[in-house]
N, C-alpha and C positions, 0 to 999 in steps of 0.2 A: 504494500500500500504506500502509495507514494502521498507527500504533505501538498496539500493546496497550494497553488500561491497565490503572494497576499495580494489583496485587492489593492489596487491603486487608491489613493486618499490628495486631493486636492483642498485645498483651503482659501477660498474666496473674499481674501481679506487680505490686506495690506500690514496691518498691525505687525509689524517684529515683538509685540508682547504675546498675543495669540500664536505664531509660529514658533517664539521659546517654549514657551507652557507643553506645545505639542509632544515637541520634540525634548523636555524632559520629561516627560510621558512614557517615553518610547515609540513614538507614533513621525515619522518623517513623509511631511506633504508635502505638494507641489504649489507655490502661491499663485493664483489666476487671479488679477482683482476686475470686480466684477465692473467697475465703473455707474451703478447706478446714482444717480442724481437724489441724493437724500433730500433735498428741498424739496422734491417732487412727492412725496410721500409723507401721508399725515395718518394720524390715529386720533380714538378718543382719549387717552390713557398717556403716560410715558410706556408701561409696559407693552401695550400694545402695539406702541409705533416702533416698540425696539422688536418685538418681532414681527412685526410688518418687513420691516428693513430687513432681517436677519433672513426671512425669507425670500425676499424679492433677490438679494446679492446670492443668494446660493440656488435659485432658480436661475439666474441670467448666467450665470456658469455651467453651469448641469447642461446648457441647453446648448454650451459649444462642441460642436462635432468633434473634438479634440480630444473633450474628456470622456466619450462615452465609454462606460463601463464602471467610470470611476465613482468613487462614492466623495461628495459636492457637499464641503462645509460653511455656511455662514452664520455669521456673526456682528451683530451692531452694540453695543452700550449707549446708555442715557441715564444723566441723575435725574432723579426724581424729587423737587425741591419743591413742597407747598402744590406737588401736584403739575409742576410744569417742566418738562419735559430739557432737561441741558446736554446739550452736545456738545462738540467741541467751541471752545468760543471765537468769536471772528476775529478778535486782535486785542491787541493788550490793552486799552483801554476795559474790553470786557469781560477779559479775564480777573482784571483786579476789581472792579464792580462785582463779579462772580465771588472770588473771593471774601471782601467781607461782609458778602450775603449768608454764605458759608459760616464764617466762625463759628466756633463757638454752640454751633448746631450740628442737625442729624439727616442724613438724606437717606436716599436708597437709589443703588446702585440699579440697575435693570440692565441685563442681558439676553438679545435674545438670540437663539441658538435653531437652527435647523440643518437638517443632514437627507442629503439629494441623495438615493442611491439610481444612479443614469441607466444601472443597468436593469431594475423593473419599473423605474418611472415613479414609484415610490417617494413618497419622503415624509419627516415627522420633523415638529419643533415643539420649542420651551420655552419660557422664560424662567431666568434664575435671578434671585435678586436678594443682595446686600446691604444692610446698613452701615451706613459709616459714619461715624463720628469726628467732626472736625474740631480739631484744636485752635487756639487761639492766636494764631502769628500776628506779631507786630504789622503794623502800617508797612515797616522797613523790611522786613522779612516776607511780606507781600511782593513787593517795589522788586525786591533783586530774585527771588523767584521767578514773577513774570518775566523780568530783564532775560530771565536764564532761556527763555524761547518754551521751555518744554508743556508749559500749561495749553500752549496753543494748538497744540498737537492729540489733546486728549478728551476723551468724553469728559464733561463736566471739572473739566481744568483744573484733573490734578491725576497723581498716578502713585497706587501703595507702593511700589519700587523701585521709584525715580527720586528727586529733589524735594519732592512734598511728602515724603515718607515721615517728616520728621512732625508734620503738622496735622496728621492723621491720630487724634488721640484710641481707636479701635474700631472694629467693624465686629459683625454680628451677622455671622454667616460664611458661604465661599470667598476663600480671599483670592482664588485664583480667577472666580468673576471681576472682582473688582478690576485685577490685571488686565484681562481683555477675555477668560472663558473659562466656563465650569466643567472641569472634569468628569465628576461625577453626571450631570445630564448629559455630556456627550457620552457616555456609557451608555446610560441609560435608552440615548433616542437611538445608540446603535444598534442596542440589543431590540429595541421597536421595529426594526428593519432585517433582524434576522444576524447582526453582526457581532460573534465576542469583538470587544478592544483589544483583548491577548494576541488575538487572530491576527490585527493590523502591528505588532509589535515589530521593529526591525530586530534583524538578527543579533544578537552580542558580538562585541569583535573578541578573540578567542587570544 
């Protein structure tokens, strides 16, 4: 009896925080970013618009002739602040606005998660969501943060990993959501689909 082999695994997202997470996982994808137009896509919810989104990026991938066969992950983030919906923010003016809206307070993280399999057309999603607890940074510690570019680059203008690790008083829930995706429901929607995650593991080097 000879061993399967593994199913090819693509990941529809840009994120280099989502492709880390994967790949210490065990799990090595190919990145396709899907290019959907987020502006273009609303919900009633932040949850919902995160898997609105998380759907539509991993449907427009699934659907290139490229990947058929492959099993088509995406993924979007949004905080959830008083109920509206933050994404990345436009420029540093609103990131620092963003910020001490933030202090001091509590949000929720929302990610939503979906897994394309191309080869029965298949697919299933989730949302996984965190709370997090924002500490209280200085004006100035605001100021050279922004300065730092990275707030700009991220759902809800900050990142448990990064430079604003240190203003993150705790989270309540997946912290590898916060990062950019939840482990455990990508298990979860693969076994939905018929897939162990053992199954997609790369080999050990020996």
């Amino acid at each position: 009896m000879t061993d399967q082999p593994r199913r090819r695994l693509v990941l529809a997202s840009q994120s280099p925080a989502r492709l880390g997470l994967l790949r210490q996982a065990g799990l090595d994808p190919e990145v396709i970013v899907s290019g959907v137009d987020e502006d273009a896509v609303s919900a009633p919810t932040p949850a919902e618009l995160a898997l609105a989104l998380a759907e539509a990026k991993a449907s427009v991938v699934a659907a290139k002739p490229e990947v058929m066969g492959a099993l088509v992950i995406g993924c979007d983030s949004v905080l959830d602040l008083d109920g509206e919906a933050l994404g990345k923010p436009a420029d540093g003016e609103e990131a620092t606005a963003r910020w001490k809206a933030m202090r001091g307070r509590a949000g929720t993280l929302q990610t939503g998660h979906c897994v394309y399999d191309t080869a029965t057309g298949r697919y299933t999603s989730g949302v996984a969501s965190t709370v997090v607890r924002f500490g209280e940074p200085t004006d100035e510690e605001i100021a050279a943060y922004v300065a730092s570019g990275e707030p700009l680059h991220v759902a809800g203008a900050f990142t448990l990993d990064g430079r604003s690790a240190p203003f993150i008083d705790g989270i309540d829930g997946d912290h590898g959501n916060v990062i950019g995706i939840s482990l455990p429901l990508i298990r979860r929607l693969l076994a939905d689909l018929g897939v162990g995650i053992t199954e997609l593991w790369t080999p050990r080097e020996k």
